[in-house]
N, C-alpha and C positions, 0 to 999 in steps of 0.2 A: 536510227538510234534515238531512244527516247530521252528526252530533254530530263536533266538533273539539277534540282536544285541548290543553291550553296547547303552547306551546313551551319545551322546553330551553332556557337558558340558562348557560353558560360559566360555572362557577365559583360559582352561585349557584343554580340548579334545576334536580336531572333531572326530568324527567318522562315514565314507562312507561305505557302503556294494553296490560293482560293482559285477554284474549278466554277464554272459556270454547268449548270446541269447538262448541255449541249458539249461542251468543252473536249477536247479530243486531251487523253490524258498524256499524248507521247509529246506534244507540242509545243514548244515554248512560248511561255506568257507573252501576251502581249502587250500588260503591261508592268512596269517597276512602281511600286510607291516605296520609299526610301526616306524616312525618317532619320535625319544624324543627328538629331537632337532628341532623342524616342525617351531618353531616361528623364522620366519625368517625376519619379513616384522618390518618396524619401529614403525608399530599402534601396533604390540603386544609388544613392548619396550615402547610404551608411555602410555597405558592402566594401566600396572603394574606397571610403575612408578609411575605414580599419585595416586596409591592407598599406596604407600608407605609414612610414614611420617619421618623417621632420614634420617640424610645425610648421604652423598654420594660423591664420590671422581667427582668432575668436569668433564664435558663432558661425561659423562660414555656413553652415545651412541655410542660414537666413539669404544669402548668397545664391544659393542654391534654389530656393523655391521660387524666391523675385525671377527669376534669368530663365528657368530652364523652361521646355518650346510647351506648356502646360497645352495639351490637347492635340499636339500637332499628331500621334500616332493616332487616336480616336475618332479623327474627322479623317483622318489618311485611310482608316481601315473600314470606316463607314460609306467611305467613296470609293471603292475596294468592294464592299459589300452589291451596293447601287447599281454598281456597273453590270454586275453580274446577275443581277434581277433582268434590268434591261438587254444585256446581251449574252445570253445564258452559253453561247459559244466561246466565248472569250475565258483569260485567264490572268490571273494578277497576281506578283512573287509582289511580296511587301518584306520590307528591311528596315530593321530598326537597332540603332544604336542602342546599346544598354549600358554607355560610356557616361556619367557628368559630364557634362562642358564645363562646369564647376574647376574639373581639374585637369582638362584634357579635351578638345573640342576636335569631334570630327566632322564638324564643315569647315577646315582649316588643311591646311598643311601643317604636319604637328610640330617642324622648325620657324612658323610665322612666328615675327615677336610683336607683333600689332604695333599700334600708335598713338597720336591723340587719337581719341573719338570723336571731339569736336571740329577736325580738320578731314574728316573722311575716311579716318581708318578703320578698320573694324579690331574686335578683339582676339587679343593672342591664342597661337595654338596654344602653348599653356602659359598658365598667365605666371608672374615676377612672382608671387609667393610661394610658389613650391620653387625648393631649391637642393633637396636632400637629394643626392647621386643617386641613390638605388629607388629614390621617388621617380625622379626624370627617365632612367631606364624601363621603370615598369611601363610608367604612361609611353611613353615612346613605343614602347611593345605593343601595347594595347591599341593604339591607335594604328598603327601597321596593319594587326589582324584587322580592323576593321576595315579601314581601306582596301583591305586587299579580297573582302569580299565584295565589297561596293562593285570596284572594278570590275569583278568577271562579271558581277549580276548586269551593270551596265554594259558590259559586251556582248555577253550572251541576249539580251530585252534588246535595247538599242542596236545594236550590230544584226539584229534578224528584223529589222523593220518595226519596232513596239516603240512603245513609248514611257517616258519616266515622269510623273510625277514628284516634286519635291514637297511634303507640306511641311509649313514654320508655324509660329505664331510670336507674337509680340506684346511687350507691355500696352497698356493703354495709352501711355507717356513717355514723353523724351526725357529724361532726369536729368538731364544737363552734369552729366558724370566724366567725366576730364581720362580715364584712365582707371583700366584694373590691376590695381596694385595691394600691399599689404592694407591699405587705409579703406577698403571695396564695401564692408560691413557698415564702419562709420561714415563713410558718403551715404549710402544707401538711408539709413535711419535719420540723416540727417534729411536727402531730399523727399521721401517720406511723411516727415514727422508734420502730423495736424495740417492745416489749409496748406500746406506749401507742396506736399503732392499733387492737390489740381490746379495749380499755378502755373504748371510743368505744360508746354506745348502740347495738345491734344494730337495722335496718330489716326490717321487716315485705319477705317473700320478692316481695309482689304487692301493690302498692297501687293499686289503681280508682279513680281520679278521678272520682268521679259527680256530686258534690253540692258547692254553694257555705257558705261560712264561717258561712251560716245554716242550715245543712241539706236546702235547697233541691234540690231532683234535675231534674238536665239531661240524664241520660244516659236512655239507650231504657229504657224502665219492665220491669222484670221484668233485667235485666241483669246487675247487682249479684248478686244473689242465683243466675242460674245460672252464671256466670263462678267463684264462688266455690264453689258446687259441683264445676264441669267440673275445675276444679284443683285440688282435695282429690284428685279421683280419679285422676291422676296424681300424687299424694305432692306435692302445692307447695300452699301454703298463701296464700290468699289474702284480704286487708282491704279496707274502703273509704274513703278518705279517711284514712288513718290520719299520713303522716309530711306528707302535700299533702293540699291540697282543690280545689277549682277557683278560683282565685286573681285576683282584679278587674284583676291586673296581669300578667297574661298573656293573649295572643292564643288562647292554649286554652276561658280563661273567655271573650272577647270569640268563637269560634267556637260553644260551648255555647249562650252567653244566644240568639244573633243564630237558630238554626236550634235550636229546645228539641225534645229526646229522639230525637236526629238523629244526635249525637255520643258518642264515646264514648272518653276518654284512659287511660291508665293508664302505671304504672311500676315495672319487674322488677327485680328485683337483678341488677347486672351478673356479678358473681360466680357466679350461676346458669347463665351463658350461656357465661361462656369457660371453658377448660382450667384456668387459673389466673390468680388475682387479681394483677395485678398494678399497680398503679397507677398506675407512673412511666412504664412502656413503653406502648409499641400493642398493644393486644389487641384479637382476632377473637373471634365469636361461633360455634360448632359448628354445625355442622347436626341433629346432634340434638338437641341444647338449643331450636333455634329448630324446630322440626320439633313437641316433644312442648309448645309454646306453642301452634302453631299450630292442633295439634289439637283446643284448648279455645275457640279466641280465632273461628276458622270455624262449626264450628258453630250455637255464639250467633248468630253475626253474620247467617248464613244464617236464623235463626228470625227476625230482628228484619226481615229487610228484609221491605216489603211482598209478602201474598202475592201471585201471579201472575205478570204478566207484569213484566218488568224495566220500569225506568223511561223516561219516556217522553222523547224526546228535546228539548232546550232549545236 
């Protein structure tokens, strides 16, 4: 039976299945790249917005374009590409949220209600300022569908022996932001505003999500260590666990535990990836930014899948 991939859905998941010129087409991917932060573009902030009817704290775009994983589909789909140069037998289902986290976060469980920031929490599946009933129903929905492709994809890749990729990205900086709440705009322009944005604790250029808040390692054993060499050698320096870890309250953690040394997340500086940092606008990621990621990110990837023949069909 030949292997089938999810379906697309409108506004809420693409989903590509890339063939390597060698690639047997009945045969399931070997591997997942899985973007839940993929909506990076301002048409998928303006889409969902207008479907929404309560208000909303002013400007929220600006919310929007600071936060959202700017490049992470780009350099996911480029190391996607890489792989398949170098092992033109192989196959790779890529998935991408076309969700905002803005208003609904599917690296979350969509009932998390987060915490402080500054004490280790992460941010809520939807955050305190949507409040309107039939806003919380849609996103509620919305985010269901999406999970509920994630999961087969990751049973079907991971349950036939593949592998999954998570790619993030991150600010350049810690903004010292207490809490996403109705005030998220005016924190934001305040930490921001002229010299007091690089004032802000500088983030580590690469940070590997390997290992859980006990030290625990869920990611493909030996990983850590050549991910962090293959990036030394093109001049990027890379940590693990260093600004994140693998977090009980994210579907990242809940993909790691569920399928162990299967998976493997990480998160770049976005600054690294575009032309120029800009915060408040849309910014694209270059192709050679996401090209000399990929070159590091392939590799590996290609050593960790099992050797031989690709995975077997599910």
């Amino acid at each position: 039976m030949s292997f089938a991939p999810p379906r697309s859905i409108a506004d809420v998941a693409e989903v590509e299945c890339l063939r390597g010129a060698r690639a047997d087409a009945s045969r399931t991917p070997d591997l997942l790249i899985e973007i839940p932060h993929g909506a990076d573009e301002r048409r998928h902030y303006d889409r969902l917005r207008g479907r929404l009817r309560g208000d909303l704290p002013a400007d929220l775009h600006l919310f929007f374009h600071l936060n959202t994983d700017v490049g992470a589909w780009a350099y996911g789909r480029a190391t996607a590409q890489a792989l398949l140069v170098a092992a033109p037998e192989r196959s790779v289902l890529l998935l991408r949220s076309l969700i905002p986290r803005t208003f609904v976060d599917c690296n979350r469980p969509g009932d998390y209600r987060g915490g402080p920031l500054d004490a280790g929490a992460l941010t809520p599946g939807i955050p305190s300022y949507v409040r309107d009933e039939a806003d919380l129903v849609l996103l509620h929905e919305l985010h269901a569908a999406y999970v509920a492709v994630a999961e087969r994809a990751y049973e079907r890749i991971c349950g036939a022996g593949g592998l999954a990729l998570i790619p993030h990205t991150y600010g350049p900086r810690s903004l010292g932001i207490d809490a996403v709440d109705d005030r998220i705009v005016e924190k934001l322009r305040w930490a921001c505003e002229g010299e007091r944005h690089d004032s802000w604790p500088l983030r580590a250029e690469i940070d590997l999500l390997t290992r859980d808040g006990e030290g625990k390692l869920w990611a493909p054993d030996g990983a850590e260590e050549a991910l962090i060499e293959g990036f030394s050698r093109v001049g990027m320096k890379a940590v693990a666990n260093d600004t994140y870890h693998l977090h009980p309250s994210s579907l990242g953690w809940r993909w790691a535990t569920q399928w162990p040394g299967r998976t493997l997340s990480l998160e770049i500086r976005r600054d690294l990836l575009v032309p120029a940092w800009t915060p408040f606008e849309e910014m694209r990621a270059t192709d050679a930014a996401c090209e000399r990621v990929a070159g590091v990110l392939a590799p590996v990837l290609a050593q960790k899948l099992a050797p031989g023949t690709p995975t077997a069909t599910r």
